[in-house]
C-alpha positions as CSV (number, residue, x, y, z in Angstrom):
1,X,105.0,82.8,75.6
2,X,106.0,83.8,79.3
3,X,108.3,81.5,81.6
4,X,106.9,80.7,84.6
5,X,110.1,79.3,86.2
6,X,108.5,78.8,89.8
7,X,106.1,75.5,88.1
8,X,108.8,75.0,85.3
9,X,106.6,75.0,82.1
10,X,105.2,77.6,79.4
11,X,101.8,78.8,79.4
12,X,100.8,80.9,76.5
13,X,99.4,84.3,77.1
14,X,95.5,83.1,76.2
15,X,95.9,80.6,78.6
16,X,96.7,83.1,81.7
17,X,93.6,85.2,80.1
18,X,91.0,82.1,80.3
19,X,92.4,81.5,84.2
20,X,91.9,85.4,85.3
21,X,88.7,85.3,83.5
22,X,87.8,82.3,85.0
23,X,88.8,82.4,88.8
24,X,87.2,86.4,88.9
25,X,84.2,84.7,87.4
26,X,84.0,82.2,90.1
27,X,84.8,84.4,93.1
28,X,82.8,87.2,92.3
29,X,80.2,85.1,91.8
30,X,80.9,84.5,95.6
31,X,79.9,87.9,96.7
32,X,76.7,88.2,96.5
33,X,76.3,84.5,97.3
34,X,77.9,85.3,100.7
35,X,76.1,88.8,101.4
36,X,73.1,86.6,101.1
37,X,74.2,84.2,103.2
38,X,75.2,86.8,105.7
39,X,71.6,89.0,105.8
40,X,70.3,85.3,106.2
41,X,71.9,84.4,108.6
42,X,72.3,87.2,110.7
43,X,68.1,86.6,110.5
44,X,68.3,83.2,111.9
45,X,70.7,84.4,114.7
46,X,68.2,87.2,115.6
47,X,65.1,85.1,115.2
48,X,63.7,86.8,112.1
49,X,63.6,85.9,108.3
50,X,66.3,87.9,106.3
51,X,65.7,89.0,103.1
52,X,62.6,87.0,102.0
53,X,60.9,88.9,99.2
54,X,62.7,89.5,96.0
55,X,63.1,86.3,94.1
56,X,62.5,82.7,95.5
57,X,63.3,82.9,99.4
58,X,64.9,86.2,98.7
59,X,68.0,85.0,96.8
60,X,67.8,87.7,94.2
61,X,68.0,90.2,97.3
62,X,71.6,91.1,96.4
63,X,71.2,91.4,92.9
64,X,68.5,94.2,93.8
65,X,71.0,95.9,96.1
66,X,73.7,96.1,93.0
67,X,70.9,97.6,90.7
68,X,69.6,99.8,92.9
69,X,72.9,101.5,94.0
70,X,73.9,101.5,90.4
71,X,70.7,103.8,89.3
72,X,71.5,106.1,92.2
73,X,72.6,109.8,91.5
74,X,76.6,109.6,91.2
75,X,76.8,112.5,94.3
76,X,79.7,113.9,95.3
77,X,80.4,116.7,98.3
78,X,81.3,120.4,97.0
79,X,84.4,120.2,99.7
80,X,85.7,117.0,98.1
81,X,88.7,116.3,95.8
82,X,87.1,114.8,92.8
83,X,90.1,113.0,91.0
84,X,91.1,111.1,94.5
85,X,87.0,110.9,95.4
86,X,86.8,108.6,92.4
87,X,90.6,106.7,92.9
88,X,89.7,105.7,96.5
89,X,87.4,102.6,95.8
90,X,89.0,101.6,93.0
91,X,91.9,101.6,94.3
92,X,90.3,98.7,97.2
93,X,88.7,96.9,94.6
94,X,92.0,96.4,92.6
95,X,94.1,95.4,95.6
96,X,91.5,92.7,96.8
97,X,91.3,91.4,93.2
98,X,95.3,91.3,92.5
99,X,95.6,89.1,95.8
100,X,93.1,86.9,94.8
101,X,95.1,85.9,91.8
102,X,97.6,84.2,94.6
103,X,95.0,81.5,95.7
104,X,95.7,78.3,94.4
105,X,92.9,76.1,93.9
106,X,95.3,72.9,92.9
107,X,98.7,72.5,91.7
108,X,98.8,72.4,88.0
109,X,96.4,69.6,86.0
110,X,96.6,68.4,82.0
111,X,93.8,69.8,80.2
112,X,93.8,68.8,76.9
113,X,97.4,67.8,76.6
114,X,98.6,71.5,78.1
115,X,99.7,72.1,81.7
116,X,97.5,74.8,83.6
117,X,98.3,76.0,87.1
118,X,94.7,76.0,88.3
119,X,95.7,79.8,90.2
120,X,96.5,83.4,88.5
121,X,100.1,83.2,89.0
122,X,102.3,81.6,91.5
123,X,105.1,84.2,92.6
124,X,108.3,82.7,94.7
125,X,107.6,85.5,96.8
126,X,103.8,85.0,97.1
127,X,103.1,85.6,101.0
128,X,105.3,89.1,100.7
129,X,103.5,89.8,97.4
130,X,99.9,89.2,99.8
131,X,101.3,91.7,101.9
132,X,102.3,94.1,99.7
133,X,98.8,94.7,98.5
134,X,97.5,94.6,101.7
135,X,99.6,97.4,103.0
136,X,98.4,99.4,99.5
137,X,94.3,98.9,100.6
138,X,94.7,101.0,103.3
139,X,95.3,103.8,100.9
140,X,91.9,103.5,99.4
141,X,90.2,103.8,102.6
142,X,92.8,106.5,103.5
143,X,91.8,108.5,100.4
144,X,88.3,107.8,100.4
145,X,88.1,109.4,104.1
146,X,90.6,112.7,103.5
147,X,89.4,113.6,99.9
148,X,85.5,113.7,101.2
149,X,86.4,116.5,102.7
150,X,83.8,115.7,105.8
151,X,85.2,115.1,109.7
152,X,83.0,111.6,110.1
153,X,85.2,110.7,106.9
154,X,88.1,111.8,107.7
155,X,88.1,110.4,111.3
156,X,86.9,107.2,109.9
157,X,90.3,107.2,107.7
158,X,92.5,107.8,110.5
159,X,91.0,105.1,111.8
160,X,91.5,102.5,109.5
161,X,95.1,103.5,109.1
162,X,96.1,103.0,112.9
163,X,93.9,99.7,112.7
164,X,95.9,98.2,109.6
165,X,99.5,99.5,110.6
166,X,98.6,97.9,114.2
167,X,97.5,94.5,113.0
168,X,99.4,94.3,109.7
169,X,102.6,93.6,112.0
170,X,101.2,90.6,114.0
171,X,99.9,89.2,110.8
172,X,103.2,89.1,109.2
173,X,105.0,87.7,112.1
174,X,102.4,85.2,112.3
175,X,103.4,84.0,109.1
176,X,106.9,83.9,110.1
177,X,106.6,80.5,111.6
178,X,104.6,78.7,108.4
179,X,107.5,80.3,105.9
180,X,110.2,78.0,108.0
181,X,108.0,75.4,108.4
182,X,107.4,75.3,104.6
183,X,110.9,76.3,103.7
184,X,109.3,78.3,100.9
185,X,107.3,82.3,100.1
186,X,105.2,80.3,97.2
187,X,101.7,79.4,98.3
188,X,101.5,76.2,95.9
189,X,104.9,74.9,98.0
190,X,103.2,76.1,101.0
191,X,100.0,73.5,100.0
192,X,102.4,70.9,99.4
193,X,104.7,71.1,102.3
194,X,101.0,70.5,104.4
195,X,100.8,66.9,102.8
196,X,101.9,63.7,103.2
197,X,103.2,62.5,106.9
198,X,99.7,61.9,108.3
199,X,99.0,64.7,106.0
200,X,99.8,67.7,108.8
201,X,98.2,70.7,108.5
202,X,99.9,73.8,110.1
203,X,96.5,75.1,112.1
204,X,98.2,72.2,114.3
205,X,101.6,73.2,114.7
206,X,100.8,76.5,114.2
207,X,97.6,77.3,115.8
208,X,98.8,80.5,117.8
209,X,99.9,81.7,114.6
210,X,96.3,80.7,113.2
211,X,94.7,82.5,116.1
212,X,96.7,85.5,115.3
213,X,96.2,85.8,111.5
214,X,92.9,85.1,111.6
215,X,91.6,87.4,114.4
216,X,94.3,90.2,112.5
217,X,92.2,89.4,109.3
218,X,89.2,90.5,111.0
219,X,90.8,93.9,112.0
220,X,92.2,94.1,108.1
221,X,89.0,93.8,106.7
222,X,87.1,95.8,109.5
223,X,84.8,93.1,110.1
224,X,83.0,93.0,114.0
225,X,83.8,93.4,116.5
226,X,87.0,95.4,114.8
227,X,84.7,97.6,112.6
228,X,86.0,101.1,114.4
229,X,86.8,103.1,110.6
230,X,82.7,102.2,110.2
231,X,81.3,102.8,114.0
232,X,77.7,103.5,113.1
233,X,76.8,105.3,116.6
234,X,80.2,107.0,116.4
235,X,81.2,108.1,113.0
236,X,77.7,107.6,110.7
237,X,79.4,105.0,108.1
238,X,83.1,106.6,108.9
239,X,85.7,106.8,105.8
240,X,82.3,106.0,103.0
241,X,80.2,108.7,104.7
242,X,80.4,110.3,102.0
243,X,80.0,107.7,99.3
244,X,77.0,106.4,97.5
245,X,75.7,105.1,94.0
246,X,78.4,103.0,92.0
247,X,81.4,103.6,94.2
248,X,79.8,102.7,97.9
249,X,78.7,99.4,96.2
250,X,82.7,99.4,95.2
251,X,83.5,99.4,98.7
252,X,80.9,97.2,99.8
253,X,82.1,94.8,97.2
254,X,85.4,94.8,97.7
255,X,84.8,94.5,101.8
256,X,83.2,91.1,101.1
257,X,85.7,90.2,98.5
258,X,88.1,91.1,100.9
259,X,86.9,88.6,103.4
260,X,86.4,86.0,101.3
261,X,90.4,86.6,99.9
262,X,91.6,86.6,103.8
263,X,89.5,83.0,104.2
264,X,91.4,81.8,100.9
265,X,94.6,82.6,102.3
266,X,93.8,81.3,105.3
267,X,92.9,78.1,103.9
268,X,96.0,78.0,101.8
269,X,98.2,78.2,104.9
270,X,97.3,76.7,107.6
271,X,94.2,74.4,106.5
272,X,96.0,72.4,103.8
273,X,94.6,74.2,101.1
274,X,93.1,71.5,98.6
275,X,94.0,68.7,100.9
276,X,92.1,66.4,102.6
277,X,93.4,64.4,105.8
278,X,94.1,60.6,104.9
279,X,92.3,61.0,101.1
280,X,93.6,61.5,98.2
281,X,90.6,63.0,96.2
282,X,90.9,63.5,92.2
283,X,92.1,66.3,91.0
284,X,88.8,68.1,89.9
285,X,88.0,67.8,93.7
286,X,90.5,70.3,94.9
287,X,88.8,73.5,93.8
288,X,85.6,72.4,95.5
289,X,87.7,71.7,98.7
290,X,89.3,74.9,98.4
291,X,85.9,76.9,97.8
292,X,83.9,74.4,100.7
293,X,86.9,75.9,103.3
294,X,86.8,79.3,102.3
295,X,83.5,79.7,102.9
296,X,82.9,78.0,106.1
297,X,85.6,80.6,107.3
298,X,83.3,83.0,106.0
299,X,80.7,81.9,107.8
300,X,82.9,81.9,111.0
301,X,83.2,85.8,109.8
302,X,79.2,86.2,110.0
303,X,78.8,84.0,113.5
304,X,81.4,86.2,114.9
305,X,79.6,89.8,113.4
306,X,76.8,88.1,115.4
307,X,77.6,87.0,118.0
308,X,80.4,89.8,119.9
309,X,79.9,93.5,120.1
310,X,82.5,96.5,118.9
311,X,86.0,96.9,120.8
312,X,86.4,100.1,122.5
313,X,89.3,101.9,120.2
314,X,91.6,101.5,123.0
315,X,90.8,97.9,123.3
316,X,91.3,97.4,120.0
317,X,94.8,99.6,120.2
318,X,95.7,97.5,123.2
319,X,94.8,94.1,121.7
320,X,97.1,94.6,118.9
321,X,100.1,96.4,120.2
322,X,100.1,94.6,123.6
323,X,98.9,91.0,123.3
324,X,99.4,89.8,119.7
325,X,102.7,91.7,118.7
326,X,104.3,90.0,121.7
327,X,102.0,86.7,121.3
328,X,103.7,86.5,117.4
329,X,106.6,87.2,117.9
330,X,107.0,84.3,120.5
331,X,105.8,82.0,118.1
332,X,107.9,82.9,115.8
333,X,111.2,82.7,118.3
334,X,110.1,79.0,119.3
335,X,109.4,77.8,115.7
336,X,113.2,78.9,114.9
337,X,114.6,77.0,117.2
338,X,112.5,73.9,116.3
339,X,113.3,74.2,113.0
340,X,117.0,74.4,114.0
341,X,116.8,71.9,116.6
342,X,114.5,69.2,114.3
């Protein structure tokens, strides 16, 4: 039996293996939902079909991507350093997957007489555990670039490395101001600190810090118009240059898993996670709210890949460092002293 003293009851070990099981099951099932939805998409905004030929209206498109890049020849450069070659995308998959076990999709429910946290696990220190993983991606797409021993790569790496550092800061001081507000690091307490009193989600209160954490989350997950470490025209595909077969679909799965973990989070704080203004839905509803969020976030994600073009480096550089550093830490400042004050 393990103590979970954050929600103050057992859960036995099978238990915790039926929720992993079951919340990967559900969100990777999301991935190839959503790189449909993208390629779709991204058709209708450019006034052509999408995929339209493999399966009914093309929805078993993605399924043919998977396949195909899992038959390709496992390659790998003679100049390349095969042991961290083969660590890099694992390494991004398993930090995107170990902060997706913080999304709560409710608080905890009776099934059959036992209480279940519907999440992986629920951390007192949840937003610094988010955080912690996201400053360990970056060495997957460090590696990736430096041990494929080509200069696209490598450039690429550096890249993505000055990109994170620069936005990672403004992210976490965006936070700052939901943490006080909340009183609390735990996501769940986070949820429920968004409901009741005209049910109040911090996007409202908080909507700088929104702005910043959500435009940082497109720079974290190199997502347009942030998508320097990948500039086509620049650097071919920059840090997966090198990459192809099973471990470039690795990092092409765990980019869209990524995005759809930053939308989850995002949801959790600052768009009342399984809350709904002014209804009090039953309890089976709140996963479907949660997943219904997420994704129209990720579809915000898809408008924005088409609708602005790439940053100049030192835009990008500029943006973070000069407006949003200053921007959250401002926020931050003037939420203290409400707190205090209130």
């Amino acid at each position: 039996m393990t103590v979970l003293a954050e929600v103050g009851y057992y859960e036995a070990w099978w238990i915790q293996l039926l929720k992993a099981v079951a919340i990967f099951a559900v969100v990777f099932q999301l991935v190839p939902v959503v790189l449909l939805a993208e390629r779709k998409i991204l058709g209708r905004f450019q006034h052509r079909y999408g995929p339209n030929r493999v399966g009914p209206y093309g929805a078993l498109q993605p399924m043919a991507d998977i396949g195909k890049l899992l038959f390709k020849q496992d390659f790998r450069p003679t100049g390349s350093i095969g042991w961290m070659f083969a660590l890099a995308p694992v390494i991004s998959m398993f930090t995107a997957c170990a902060t997706l076990a913080l999304v709560p999709f409710s608080d905890t429910v009776d099934i059959f007489g036992t209480q279940v946290g519907l999440y992986g696990i629920d951390p007192s220190i949840g937003v610094l555990y988010a955080f912690a993983f996201g400053g360990l991606a970056f060495y997957g797409l460090m590696l990736g670039g430096w041990a494929s021993g080509g200069k696209y790569a490598f450039l690429g790496s550096m890249r993505a490395a000055a990109q994170l550092i620069s936005y990672e800061i403004a992210q976490g001081l965006a936070l700052v101001g939901v943490v006080m507000m909340a009183g609390s690091l735990s996501l769940t307490e986070i949820v429920h600190a968004q409901e009741g009193e005209g049910d109040l989600w911090f996007v409202i209160p908080q909507f700088v810090g929104f702005i910043i954490f959500l435009v940082a989350g497109f720079a974290e997950t190199n997502r347009p118009p942030f998508d320097l470490p990948e500039a086509d025209a620049e650097l071919v595909q920059g840090y997966i240059t090198e990459f192809g077969g099973g471990r470039f679909a690795a990092f092409f799965a765990a980019e869209y898993l990524n995005v759809i973990v930053v939308s989850a989070l995002t949801t959790t704080l600052f768009l009342g996670g399984w809350n709904i203004p002014f209804v009090d839905p039953p309890t089976w509803v709140d996963p479907i709210v949660v997943i219904v969020k997420t994704l129209a976030l990720v579809f915000f994600f898809i408008w924005v890949r088409a609708t602005l073009p790439r940053l100049r480096y030192d835009q990008l550089m500029s943006l973070g460092w000069k407006v949003f550093l200053p921007l959250a830490t401002v926020n931050a400042l003037v939420t203290a002293i409400l707190v205090v004050a209130f």
